[in-house]
C-alpha atoms as a printed R data frame, in Angstrom:
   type eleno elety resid chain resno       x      y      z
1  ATOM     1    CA   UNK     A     1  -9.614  7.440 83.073
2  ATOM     2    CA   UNK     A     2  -9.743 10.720 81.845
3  ATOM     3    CA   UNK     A     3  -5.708 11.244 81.932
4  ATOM     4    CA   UNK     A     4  -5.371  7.914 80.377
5  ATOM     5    CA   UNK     A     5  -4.615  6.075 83.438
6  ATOM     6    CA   UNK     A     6  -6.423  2.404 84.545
7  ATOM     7    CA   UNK     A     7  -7.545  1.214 87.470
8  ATOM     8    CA   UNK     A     8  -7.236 -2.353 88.098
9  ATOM     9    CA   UNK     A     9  -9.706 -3.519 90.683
10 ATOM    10    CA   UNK     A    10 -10.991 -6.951 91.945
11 ATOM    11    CA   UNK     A    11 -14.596 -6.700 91.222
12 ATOM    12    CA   UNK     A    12 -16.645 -7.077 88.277
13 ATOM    13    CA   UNK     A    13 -17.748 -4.559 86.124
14 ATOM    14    CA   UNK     A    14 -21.157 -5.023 86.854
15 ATOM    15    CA   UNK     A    15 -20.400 -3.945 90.582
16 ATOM    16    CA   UNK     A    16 -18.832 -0.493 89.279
17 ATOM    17    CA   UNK     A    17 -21.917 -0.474 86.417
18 ATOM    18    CA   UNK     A    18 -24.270 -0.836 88.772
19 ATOM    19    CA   UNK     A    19 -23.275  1.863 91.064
20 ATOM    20    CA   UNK     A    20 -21.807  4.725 88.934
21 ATOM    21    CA   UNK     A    21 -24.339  7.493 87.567
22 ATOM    22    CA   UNK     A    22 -26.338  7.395 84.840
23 ATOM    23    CA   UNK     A    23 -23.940  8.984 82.456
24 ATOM    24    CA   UNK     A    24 -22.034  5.793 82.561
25 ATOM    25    CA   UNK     A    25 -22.908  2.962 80.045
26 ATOM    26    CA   UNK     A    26 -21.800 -0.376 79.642
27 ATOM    27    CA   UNK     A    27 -21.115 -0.855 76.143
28 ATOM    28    CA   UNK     A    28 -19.170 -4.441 76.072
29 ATOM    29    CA   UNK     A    29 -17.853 -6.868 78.276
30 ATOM    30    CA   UNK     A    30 -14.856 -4.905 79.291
31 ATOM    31    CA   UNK     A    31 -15.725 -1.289 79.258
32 ATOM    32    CA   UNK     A    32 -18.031  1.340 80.541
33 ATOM    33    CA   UNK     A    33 -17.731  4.501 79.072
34 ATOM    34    CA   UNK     A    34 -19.323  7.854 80.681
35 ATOM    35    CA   UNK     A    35 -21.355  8.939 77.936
36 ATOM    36    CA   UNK     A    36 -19.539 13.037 78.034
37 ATOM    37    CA   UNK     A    37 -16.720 11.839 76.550
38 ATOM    38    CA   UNK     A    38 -18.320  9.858 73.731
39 ATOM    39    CA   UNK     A    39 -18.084 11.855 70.230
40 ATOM    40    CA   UNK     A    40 -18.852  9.331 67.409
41 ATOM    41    CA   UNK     A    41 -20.279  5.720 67.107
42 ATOM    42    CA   UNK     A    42 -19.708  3.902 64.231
43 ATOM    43    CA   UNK     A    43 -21.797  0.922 63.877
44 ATOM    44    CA   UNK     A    44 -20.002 -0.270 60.761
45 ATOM    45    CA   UNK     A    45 -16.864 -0.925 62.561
46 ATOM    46    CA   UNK     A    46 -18.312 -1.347 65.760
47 ATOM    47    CA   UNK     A    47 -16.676  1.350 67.605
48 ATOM    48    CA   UNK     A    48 -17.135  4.378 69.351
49 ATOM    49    CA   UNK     A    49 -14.518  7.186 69.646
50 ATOM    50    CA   UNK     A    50 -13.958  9.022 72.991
51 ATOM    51    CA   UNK     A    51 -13.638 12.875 72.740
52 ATOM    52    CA   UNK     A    52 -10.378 13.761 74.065
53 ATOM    53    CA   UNK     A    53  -7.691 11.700 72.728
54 ATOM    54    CA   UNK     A    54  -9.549  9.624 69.540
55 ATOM    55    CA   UNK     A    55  -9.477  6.506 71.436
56 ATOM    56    CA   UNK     A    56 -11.691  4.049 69.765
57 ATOM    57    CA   UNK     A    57 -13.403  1.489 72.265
58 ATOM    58    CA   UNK     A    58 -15.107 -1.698 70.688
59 ATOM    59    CA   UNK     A    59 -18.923 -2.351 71.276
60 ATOM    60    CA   UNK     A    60 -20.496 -5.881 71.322
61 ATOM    61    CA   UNK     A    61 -23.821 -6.522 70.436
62 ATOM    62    CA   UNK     A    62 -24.804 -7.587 73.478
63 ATOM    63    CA   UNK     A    63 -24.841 -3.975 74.486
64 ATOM    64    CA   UNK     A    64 -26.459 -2.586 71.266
65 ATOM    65    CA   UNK     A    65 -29.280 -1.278 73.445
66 ATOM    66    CA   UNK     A    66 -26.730  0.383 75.170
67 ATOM    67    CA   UNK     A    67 -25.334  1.905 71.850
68 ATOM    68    CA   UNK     A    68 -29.072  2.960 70.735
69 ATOM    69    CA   UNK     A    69 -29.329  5.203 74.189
70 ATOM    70    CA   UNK     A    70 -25.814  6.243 73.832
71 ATOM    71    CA   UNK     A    71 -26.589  7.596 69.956
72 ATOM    72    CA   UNK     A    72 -29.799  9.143 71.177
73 ATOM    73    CA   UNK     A    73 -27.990 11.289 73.619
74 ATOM    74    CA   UNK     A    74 -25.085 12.353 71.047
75 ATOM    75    CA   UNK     A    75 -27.980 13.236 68.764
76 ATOM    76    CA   UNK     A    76 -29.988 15.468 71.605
77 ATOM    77    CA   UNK     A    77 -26.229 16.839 72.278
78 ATOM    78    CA   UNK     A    78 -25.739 18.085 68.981
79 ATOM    79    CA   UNK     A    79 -29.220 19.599 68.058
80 ATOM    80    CA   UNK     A    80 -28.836 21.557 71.455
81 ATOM    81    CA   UNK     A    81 -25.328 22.983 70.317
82 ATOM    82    CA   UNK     A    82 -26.326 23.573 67.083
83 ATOM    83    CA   UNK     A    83 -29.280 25.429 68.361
């Protein structure tokens, strides 16, 4: 969570995936990220780096497609603010 809190809960991630927005991606077998809080992905390391405390989260490549959507919003994100 946003305050660095977790939530344990009893059902599998593909119950929460499946019924948070779309701002929330699944990008390995143990996370979903919301995709606001994403600043950098680094495909070399296979990592992507959340915005508020540098927190780096591993990616599989399992969810690469996931990644590939993920990068194509950070890239619309930062033409818009640069704009």
């Amino acid at each position: 969570m946003k305050d660095g809190t977790i939530n344990n809960a009893y059902k599998t991630l593909k119950t929460f995936e499946n019924q948070l927005p779309k701002n929330f991606v699944r990008i390995h077998q143990s996370y979903i990220v919301n995709t606001n809080f994403i600043s950098r992905i680094s495909y070399g390391k296979s990592h992507c780096t959340l915005k508020q405390n540098k927190m780096q989260l591993p990616f599989s490549k399992s969810y690469r497609e996931n990644i590939d959507g993920l990068k194509k919003i950070l890239s619309k994100n930062t033409i818009s603010a640069l704009n």
